[in-house]
C-alpha positions, 0 to 999 in steps of 0.5 A: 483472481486479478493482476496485483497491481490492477486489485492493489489500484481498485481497492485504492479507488473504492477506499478513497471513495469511502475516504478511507485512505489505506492498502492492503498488501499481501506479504508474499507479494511483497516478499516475492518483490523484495525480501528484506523491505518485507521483512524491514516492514514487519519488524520495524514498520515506523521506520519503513512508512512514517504514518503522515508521509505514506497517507499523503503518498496514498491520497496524492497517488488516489487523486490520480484516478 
C-alpha cells in the first residue's frame, strides 16, 4: 500500500497520459481529512467541484509532472 498522496499523484500521471483527466478519492480518506467536505461532496457534488473548474484545476496540477 503507497502513501495517499504518492497513489493520488501516480494515478493523476498515468491519467493525463491517457488523456484522461480524472481522480479517484477514497471517501474515508477524505473524510478522515475533513468530514463535513465529505459529506458536502456526496450530497451536493456541483456545488462543491463545478465540473469546468475541477478539470482545469486537474489538467493545470497534471502539467506540473
Amino acid at each position: 500500500m503507497c502513501v495517499v498522496n504518492e497513489c493520488r499523484r501516480d494515478q493523476i500521471r498515468e491519467n493525463v497520459l491517457l488523456k484522461q483527466y480524472y481522480c479517484d478519492v477514497d471517501v474515508g480518506h477524505l473524510i478522515s481529512f475533513n468530514e463535513e467536505l465529505a459529506h458536502r461532496l456526496v450530497t451536493e457534488p456541483a456545488e462543491i467541484i463545478p465540473l469546468v473548474s475541477y478539470l482545469n484545476t486537474l489538467k493545470g496540477f497534471a502539467d506540473q509532472f
